[in-house]
N, C-alpha and C positions, 0 to 999 in steps of 0.2 A: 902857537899856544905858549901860554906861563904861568908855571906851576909858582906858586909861594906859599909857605909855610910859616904860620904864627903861634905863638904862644895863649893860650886861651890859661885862666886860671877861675875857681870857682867849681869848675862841672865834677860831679859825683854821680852823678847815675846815668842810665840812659835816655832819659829825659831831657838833660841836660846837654847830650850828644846831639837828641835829635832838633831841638830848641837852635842851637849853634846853628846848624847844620840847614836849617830851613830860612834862617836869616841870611846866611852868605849866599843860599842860595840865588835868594831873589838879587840879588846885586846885577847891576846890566851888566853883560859880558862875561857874565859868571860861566864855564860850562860842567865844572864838577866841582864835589864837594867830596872829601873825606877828613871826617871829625873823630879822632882816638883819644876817649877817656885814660887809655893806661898810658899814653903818653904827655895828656894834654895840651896835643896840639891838632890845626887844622888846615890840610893842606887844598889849596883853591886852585883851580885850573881855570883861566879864564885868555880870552881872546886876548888880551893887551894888561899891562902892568894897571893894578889895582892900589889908586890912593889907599896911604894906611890907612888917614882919620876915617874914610868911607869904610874900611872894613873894620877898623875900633868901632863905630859909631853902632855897625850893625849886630857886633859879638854883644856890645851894652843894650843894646836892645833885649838882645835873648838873656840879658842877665846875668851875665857874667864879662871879664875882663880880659882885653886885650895887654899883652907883658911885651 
């Protein structure tokens, strides 16, 4: 397993926790998700290294920006 941690910018609520949060989810080989508005980042646990632009691609989807 491989934990990675990115910079998310934009989210203010918990909406926006959970929005992140359901996007990374579905990524293939995703196996956990923990998204921290007071920190504004999001740590991914996934079976094998995760291309960035795949996971910029999918934080823009939920509307906010990968840093």
């Amino acid at each position: 397993m491989v934990a990675s941690t990115y910079t998310v910018t934009g989210m203010t609520c918990g909406h926006c926790v959970n929005a992140v949060t359901e996007e990374l989810s579905h990524l293939s080989g995703v196996s956990g998700v923990l998204v921290s508005l007071a920190s504004g980042t999001a740590e991914v646990t996934s079976e094998a290294p995760l291309d960035r632009e795949t996971v910029r691609a999918a934080v823009e989807e939920a509307g906010y920006q990968l840093v």
